[in-house]
N, C-alpha and C positions, 0 to 999 in steps of 0.2 A: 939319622933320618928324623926328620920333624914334623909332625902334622899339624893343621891349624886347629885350633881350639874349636869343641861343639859348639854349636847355640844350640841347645834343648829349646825355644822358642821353637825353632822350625821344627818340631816334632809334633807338637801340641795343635789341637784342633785351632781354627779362628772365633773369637769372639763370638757371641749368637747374640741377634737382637727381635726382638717382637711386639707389632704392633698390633691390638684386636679392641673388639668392642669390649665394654664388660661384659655383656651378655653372653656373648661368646664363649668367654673364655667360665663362666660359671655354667655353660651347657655342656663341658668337656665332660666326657666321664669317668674317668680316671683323675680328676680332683674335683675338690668339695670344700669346705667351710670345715671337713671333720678333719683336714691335713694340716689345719691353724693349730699353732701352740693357744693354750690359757691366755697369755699375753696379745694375739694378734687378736683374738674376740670377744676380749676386753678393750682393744683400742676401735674395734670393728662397733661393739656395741654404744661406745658414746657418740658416734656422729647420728646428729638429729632427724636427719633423712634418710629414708631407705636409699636412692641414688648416692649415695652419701658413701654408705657402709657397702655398696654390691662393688663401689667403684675399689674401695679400700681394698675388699676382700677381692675380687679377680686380678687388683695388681701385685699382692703377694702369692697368689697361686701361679701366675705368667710365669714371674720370677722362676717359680719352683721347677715350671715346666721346660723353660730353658736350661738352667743346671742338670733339669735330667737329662734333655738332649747331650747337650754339654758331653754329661759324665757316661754316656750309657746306661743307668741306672732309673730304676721307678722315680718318679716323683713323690710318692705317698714315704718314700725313703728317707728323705730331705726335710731339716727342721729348718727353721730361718729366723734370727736374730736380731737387734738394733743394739745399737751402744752409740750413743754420744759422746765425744773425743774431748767436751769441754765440761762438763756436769756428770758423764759419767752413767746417766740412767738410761734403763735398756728400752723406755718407751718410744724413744725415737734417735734417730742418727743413721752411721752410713748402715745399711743390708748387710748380713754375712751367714756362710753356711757353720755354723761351729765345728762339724765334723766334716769340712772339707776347708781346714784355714786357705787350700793351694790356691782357692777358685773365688772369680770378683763377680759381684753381684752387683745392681741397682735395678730400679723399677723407678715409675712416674705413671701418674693415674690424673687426668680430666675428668672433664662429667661426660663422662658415657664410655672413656676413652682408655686404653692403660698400657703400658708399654713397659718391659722388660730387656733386660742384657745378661750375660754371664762369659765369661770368659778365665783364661790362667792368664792373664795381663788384664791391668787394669781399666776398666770399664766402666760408663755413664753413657744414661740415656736421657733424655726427656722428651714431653710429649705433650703440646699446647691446643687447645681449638682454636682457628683460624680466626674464628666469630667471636674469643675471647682475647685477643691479642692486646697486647697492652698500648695504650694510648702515647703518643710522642710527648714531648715536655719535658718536665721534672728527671722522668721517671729515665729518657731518655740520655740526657744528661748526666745524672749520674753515672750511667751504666756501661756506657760505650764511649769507645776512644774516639777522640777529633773526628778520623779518617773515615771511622765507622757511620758516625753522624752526620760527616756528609755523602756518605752513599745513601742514605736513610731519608733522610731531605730529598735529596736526588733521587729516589725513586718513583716509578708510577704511582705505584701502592704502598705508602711510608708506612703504615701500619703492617703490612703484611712481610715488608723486609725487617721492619724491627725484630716481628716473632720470630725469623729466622734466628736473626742474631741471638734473640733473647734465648732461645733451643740450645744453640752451641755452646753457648755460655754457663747456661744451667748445668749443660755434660761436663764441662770442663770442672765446675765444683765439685759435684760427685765423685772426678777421679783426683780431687786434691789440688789441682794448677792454679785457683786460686778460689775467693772467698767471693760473700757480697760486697763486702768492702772495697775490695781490688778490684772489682770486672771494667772497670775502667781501664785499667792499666795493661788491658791483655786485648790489642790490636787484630782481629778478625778479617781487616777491611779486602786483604789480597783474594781471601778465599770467595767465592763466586755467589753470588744471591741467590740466581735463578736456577730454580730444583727444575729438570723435567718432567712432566707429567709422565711419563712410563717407565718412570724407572729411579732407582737413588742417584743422587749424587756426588763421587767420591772424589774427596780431594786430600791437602796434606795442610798441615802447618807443624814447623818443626819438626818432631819428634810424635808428629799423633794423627793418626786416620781420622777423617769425621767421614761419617754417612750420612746423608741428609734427601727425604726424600719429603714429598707430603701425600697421607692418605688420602687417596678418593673417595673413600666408603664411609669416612668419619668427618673430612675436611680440618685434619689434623695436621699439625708440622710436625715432624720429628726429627732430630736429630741424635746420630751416638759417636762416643768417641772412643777413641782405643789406642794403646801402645803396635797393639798388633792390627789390620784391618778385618771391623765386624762384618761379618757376613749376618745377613736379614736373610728371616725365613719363618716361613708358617705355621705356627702351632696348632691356631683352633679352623679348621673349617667351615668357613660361612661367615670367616670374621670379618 
């Protein structure tokens, strides 16, 4: 008698993703500024505006608070780490829980704005203002393949399709599929533009879920990516 091989994937929870204000998420009360390592409010304390530093500090608290959902577990539990993969120094690089190697992290913070992911498959988020979106050109050019740049051209709102693309692209670095250097070389164009206003939009490429929705309450894009499909859901109340 034979049986097929487990996938332990399908045991494990899906992805969690989270989008809130900063303010929100620093009104939670079950985290604070006192869950930071030494490290995190020494990186909190050099940025020269307070929006600056509220922004820094509620997107490694999200974090914290997704992992706890995540794991069942308090978030005051949970330390949270950087390490850079080319230099080596822990002041900045990808997120991780050190005492949970099993579990993937990212975060992404705007101005006003911060959004978190955690997952046991690898995971990326990011999270743009609409009103900040990057201008077409150059920047354009570089970043995006043929196909992609003429949906971008081609659309109503060229700016507001770029952020799209630029969102999914940014997740796909955070879980490694490629660099700044290469986002040209990693073709988006099949995947669909237009997010519905009530709700996310899920699609495929390859081997990886994206989620793609835009906040009404912030006028944010967001985008996440995943091995397994993120499920979005709400942390702070009133975010």
């Amino acid at each position: 008698m034979t049986t097929e091989p487990h996938d332990r994937r399908q045991d494990r929870p899906a992805p969690l993703v989270a989008v809130a204000s900063a303010e929100a998420v620093l009104r939670r009360p079950e985290v604070g500024e006192h869950l930071l390592t030494d490290l995190e409010r020494q990186r909190a304390a050099r940025f020269r505006t307070e929006t600056g530093r509220a922004d820094f500090t509620a997107g490694h608290l999200l974090v914290r608070l997704c992992a706890a959902r995540l794991l069942g577990v308090p978030a005051d539990g949970l330390a949270l780490a950087q390490q850079c993969p080319d230099c080596g120094r822990a002041d900045h690089g990808k997120p991780f829980l050190p005492d949970h190697p099993d579990v993937h992290v990212s975060l992404s913070h705007t101005r006003g704005v911060v959004a978190a992911a955690a997952g046991f498959e690898p995971v990326g988020v990011d999270v743009e203002l609409a009103a900040r979106g990057r201008s077409l050109g150059e920047v354009a050019q570089r970043v995006l393949a043929p196909a992609e740049l003429a949906l971008v051209q081609a659309a109503p709102e060229p700016d507001r399709a770029f952020l799209r693309l630029w969102v999914r692209k940014e997740s796909l670095i955070k879980i490694g599929r490629t660099s700044m250097d290469t986002l040209a070389a990693v073709d988006l164009s099949a995947l669909p533009l237009a997010v519905p206003a009530d709700g996310p939009l899920r699609s495929r490429h390859q081997d990886l879920h994206f989620v793609d929705w835009t906040d009404p309450a912030h006028g944010a894009a967001v985008a996440a990516v995943s091995t397994a499909e993120p499920q979005v859901v709400e942390l702070t109340a009133g975010a």
